[in-house]
C-alpha positions in Angstrom: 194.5 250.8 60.7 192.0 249.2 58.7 191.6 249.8 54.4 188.5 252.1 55.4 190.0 253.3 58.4 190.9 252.6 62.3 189.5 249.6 63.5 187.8 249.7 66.8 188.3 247.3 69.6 184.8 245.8 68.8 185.2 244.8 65.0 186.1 241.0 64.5 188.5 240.6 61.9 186.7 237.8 59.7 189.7 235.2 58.7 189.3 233.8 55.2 189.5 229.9 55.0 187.0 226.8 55.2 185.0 225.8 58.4 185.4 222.4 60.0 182.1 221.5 58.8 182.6 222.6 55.4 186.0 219.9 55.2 184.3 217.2 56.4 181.5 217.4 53.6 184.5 217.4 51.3 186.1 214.9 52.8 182.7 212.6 52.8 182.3 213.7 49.1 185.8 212.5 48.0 185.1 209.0 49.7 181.7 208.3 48.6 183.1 209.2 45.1 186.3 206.9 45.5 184.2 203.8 47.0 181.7 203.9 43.8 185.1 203.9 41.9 186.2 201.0 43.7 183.2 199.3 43.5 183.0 199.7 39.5 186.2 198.6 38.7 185.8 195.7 41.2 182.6 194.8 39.1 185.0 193.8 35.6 185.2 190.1 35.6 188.6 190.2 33.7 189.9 191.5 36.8 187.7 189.5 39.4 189.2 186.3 37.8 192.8 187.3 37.4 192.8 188.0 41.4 191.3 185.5 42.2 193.8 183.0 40.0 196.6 185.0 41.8 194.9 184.3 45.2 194.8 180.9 44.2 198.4 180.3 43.0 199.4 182.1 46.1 198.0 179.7 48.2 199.3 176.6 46.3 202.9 177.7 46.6 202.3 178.6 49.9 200.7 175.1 51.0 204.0 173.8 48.7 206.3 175.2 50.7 204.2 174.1 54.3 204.0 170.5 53.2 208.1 170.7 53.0 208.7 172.6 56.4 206.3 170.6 58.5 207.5 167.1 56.7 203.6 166.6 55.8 201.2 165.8 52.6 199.1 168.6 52.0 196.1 168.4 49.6 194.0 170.8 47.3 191.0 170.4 46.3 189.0 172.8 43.8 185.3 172.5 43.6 183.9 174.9 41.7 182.6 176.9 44.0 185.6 177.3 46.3 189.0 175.2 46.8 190.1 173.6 50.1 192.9 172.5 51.4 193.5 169.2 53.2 196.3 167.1 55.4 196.6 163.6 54.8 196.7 161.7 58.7 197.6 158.7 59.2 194.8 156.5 61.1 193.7 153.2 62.7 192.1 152.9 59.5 194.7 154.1 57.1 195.5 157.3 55.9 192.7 160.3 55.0 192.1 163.6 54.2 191.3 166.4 57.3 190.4 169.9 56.2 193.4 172.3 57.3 192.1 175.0 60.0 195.5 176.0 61.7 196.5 178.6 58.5 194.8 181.4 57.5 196.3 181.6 54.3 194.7 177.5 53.4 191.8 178.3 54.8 188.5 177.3 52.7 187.9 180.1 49.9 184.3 180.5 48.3 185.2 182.2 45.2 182.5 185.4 43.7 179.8 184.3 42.4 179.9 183.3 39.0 183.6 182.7 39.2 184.7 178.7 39.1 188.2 177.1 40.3 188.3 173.4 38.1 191.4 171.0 38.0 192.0 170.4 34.5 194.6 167.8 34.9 197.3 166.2 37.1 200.5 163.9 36.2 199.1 164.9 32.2 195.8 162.6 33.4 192.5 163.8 33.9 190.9 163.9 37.3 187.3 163.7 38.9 185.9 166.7 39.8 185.9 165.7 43.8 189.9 165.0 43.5 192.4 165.8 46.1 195.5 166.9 44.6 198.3 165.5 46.8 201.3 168.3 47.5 204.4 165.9 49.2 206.4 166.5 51.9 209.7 165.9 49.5 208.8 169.0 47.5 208.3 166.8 44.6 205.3 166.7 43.1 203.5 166.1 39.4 202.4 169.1 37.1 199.0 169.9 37.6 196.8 172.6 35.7 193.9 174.4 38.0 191.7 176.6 36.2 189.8 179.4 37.5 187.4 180.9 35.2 183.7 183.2 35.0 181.5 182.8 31.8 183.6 184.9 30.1 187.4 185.0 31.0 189.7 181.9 32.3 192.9 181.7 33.6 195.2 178.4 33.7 197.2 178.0 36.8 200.2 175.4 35.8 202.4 174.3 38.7 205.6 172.7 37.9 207.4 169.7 39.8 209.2 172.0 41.6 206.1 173.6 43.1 206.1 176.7 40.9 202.7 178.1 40.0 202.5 180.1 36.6 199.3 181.8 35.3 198.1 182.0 32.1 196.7 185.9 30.4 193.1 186.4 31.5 191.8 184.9 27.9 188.2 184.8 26.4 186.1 181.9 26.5 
């Protein structure tokens, strides 16, 4: 029995709730909202330049670490741009540098735009902009600073001889 009376067999008892239809709109509503959020806080270049310095020191430790295990020089090379990273072969000809394709994680990186990677120094010296920085297969190697920066935020990557990368504070220019 119904609140105005008996029901008959014909009356549909309506059942309170949302519709498929009517979740999925929320559902595409919610996402569109959180990817424009995503997308404006991806946009700060405080933030774009601290990733991508963590990426970076990431990578150096990593390619560290490989140069011990497979008893090989490694290389680095930031330029500007992007960074690389190289293995020294020995040759007919004397040792050179050959770009590393077999790792993922060493592969060639072409940073956001307006976003630099620059090696500030190694062994305390100055280097050329084009410089390889040599990572040995002892696990010892000199200090070097790597900075990644935009127009307005940098941060300083400083590895230690013991192949420890630290960063810097996202800092003004």
């Amino acid at each position: 029995m119904g609140p105005l009376g008996p029901r008959s067999r014909g009356d549909r008892q309506r059942c309170v709730g949302f519709t498929l239809a009517e979740m999925l709109v929320v559902i595409l509503v919610i996402g569109l909202a959180a990817g424009l959020a995503y997308v404006r806080l991806d946009s700060d270049p405080r933030q774009t330049v601290e990733r991508e310095a963590r990426r970076l020191a990431a990578a150096l430790e990593h390619a560290a670490a490989l140069a011990q295990w497979r008893n090989q020089t490694l290389g680095v090379a930031a330029s500007g741009a992007g960074y690389r990273f190289w293995r020294r072969e020995a040759g007919a000809d004397g040792d050179r540098w050959v770009p590393m394709i077999d790792d993922e994680v060493l592969a060639p990186h072409a940073l956001p735009e307006r976003i630099a990677a620059t090696v500030r120094d190694y062994a305390g010296q100055s280097v050329t902009a084009d410089a390889i920085l040599p990572l040995a297969s002892s696990g010892r190697n000199e200090p070097y600073t790597i900075e990644v920066g935009s127009p307005e935020w940098r941060v300083l990557l400083a590895a230690d001889p013991l192949n420890r990368v630290a960063l810097t504070a996202a800092s003004p220019r």
